[in-house]
N, C-alpha and C positions, 0 to 999 in steps of 0.2 A: 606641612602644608595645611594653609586653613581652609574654608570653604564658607561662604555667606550661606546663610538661608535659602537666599534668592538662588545659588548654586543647585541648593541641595533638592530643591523642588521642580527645576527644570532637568534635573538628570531622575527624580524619582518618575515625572511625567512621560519622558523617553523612553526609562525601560520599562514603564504598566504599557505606554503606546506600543511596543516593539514586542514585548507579552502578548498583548492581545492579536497583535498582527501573524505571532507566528502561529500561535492556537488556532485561528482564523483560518490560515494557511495549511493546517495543519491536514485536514479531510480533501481536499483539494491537490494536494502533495501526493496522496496516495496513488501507486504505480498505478495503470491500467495491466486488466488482464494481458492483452495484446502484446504492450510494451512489454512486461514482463517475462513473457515467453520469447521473442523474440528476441530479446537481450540473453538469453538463455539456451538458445538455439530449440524451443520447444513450438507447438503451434499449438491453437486454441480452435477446439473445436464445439457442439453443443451436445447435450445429451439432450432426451424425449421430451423435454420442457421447455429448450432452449434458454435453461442455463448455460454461461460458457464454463466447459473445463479444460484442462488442463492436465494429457496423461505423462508419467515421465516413468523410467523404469528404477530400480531398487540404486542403483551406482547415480540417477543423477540425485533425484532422491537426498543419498548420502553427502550429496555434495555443495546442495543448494539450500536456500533458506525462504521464505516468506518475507515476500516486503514488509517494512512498517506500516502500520495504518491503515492493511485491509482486513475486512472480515474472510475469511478464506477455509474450508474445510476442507482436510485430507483424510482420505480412504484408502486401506491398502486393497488390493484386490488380485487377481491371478498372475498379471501380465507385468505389477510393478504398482505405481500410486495413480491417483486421481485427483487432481485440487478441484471441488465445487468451490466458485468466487463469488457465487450469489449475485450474480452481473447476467441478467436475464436479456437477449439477442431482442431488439425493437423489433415488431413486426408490421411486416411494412408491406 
């Protein structure tokens, strides 16, 4: 199969547009705390600064992972883990 020029520069233009769109997309794509817990059966509460965390104990821990594409810190601590999500509670 041959392919014109004119081919090859509206299919190279599609996938830089379709590129840029999904990188674009990409920070925006990231779960919410909330959602996350939720989907997970965990709830989100805040520590003394009102960051939101997120406690779960050593088996779920084991069992689950970190969405893609957030910045998210775990801590192990007495009771089992702690996710800080650096998603600080608006105050209002």
């Amino acid at each position: 199969m041959k392919i014109t020029k004119r081919q090859l520069r509206t299919l190279v233009r599609e996938a830089i547009a379709g590129a840029d769109e999904r990188i674009a997309g990409a920070a925006s794509a990231a779960m919410s705390p909330e959602s996350w817990a939720a989907k997970n059966g965990l709830g989100v509460d805040q520590d003394n600064d009102g960051q939101k965390i997120i406690s779960m104990s050593d088996e779920q821990a084991d069992m689950l992972s970190m969405p893609p594409g957030v910045n998210w810190d775990a801590e192990k601590d007495n009771d089992g883990w702690t996710i800080y999500t650096n998603d600080y509670v608006e105050a209002g």
